[in-house]
C-alpha positions in Angstrom: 69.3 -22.8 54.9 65.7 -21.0 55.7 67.7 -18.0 57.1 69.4 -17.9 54.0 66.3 -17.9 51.8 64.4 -15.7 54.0 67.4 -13.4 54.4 67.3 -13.1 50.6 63.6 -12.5 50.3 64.0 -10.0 52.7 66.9 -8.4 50.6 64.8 -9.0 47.5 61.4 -7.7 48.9 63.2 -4.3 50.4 64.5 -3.9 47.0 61.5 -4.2 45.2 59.7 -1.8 47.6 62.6 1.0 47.1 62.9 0.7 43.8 58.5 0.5 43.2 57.7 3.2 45.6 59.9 5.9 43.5 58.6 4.4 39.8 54.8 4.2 41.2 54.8 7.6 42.6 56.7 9.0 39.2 53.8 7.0 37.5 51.2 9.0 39.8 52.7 11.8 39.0 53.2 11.5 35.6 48.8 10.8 35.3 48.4 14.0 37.4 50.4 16.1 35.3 49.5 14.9 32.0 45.7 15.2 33.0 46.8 19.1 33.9 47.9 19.9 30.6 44.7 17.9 28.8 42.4 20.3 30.6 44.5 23.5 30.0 45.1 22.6 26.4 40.7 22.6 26.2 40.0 25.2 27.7 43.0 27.2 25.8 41.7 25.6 22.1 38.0 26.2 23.7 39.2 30.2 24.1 40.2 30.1 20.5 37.3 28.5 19.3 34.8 31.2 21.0 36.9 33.5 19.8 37.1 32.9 16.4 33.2 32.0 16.5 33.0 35.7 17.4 35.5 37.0 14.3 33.2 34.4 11.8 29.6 36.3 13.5 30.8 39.8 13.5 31.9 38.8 9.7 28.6 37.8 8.7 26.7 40.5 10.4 28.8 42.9 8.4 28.0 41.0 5.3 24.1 41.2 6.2 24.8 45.0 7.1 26.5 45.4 3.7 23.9 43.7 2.0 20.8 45.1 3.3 22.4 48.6 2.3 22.8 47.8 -1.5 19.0 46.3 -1.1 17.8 49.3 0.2 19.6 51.3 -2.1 16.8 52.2 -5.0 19.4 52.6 -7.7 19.6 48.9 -7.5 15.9 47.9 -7.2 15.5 50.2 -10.3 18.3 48.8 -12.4 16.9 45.1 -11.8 13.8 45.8 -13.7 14.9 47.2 -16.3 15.9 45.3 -19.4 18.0 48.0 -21.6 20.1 51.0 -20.7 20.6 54.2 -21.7 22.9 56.6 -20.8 21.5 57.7 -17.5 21.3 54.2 -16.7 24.9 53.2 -17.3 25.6 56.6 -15.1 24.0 55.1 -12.5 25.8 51.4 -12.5 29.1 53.6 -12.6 28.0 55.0 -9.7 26.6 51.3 -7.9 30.3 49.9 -9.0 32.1 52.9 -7.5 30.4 51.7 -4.1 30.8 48.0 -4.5 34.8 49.2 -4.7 34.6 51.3 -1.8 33.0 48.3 0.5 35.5 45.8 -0.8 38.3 48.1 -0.5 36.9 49.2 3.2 36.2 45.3 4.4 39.4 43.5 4.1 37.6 39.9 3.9 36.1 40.6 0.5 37.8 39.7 -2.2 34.9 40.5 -4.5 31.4 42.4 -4.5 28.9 41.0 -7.8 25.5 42.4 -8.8 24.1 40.5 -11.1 21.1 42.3 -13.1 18.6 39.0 -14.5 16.7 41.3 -16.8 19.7 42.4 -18.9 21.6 39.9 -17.8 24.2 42.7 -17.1 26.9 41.9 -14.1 28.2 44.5 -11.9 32.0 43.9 -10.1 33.7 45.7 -7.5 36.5 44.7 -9.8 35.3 45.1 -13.1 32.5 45.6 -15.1 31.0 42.2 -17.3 28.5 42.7 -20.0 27.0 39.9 -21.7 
C-alpha cells in the first residue's frame, strides 16, 4: 500500500515538475520581455518628447525673432504715439499690414499677426484691417 502511495506521489510530483518548469520559465520570460519593451517604448516616447521640445523652442525663438523685428521697426514705435492719422499715416499702417501678411503667410504656425495701437485705439491684422 506505501509503494502505491509513494509510486503515485512520485507520478504526481514528476508531473508537477514537467508541467511547472515549462509555465515558470514562460513566466520568466514573459517578465523579461515585457520589461524590454517598457524601456524601449520610454526611451522611444522620451525621443519624441525632446524632439518636439525642440519644434515648440525653435517656434518661440522665431516668434521673439519676429517680434523684436516689428519692435525695432520705427514705423511702429511712431504710429503708437500718435492719436489721429492722416494720410501719410494710414500709408504707413498699409505698409506695417503688408508685412504682418508676409510673416504670417512665410511662418506656417501663425494663424494671425495683431498690432494693436492704444492711442487711437486703431488695430492692425495680417488678415484685415479693424478700426474702432
Amino acid at each position: 500500500m506505501k509503494s502505491k502511495h509513494s509510486t503515485l506521489y512520485t507520478i504526481v510530483r514528476s508531473y508537477v515538475v514537467i508541467l511547472l518548469l515549462p509555465m515558470l520559465f514562460g513566466i520568466l520570460l514573459h517578465s523579461i520581455a515585457l520589461q524590454m519593451i517598457r524601456t524601449e517604448g520610454d526611451k522611444a516616447q522620451m525621443q519624441v518628447l525632446s524632439h518636439v521640445e525642440g519644434q515648440v523652442n525653435f517656434t518661440l525663438e522665431n516668434m521673439n525673432s519676429i517680434i523684436d523685428t516689428f519692435l525695432v521697426i520705427g514705423k511702429v514705435e511712431n504710429l503708437s504715439r500718435r492719436t489721429d492719422f492722416g494720410r501719410e499715416e494710414y500709408q504707413t499702417m498699409n505698409e506695417i499690414q503688408q508685412e504682418l501678411i508676409l510673416t504670417r503667410l512665410s511662418n506656417d504656425y501663425i494663424d494671425d499677426l495683431i498690432l494693436y495701437f492704444h492711442n487711437s485705439d486703431t488695430v492692425l491684422s495680417s488678415q484685415y484691417e479693424l478700426k474702432k
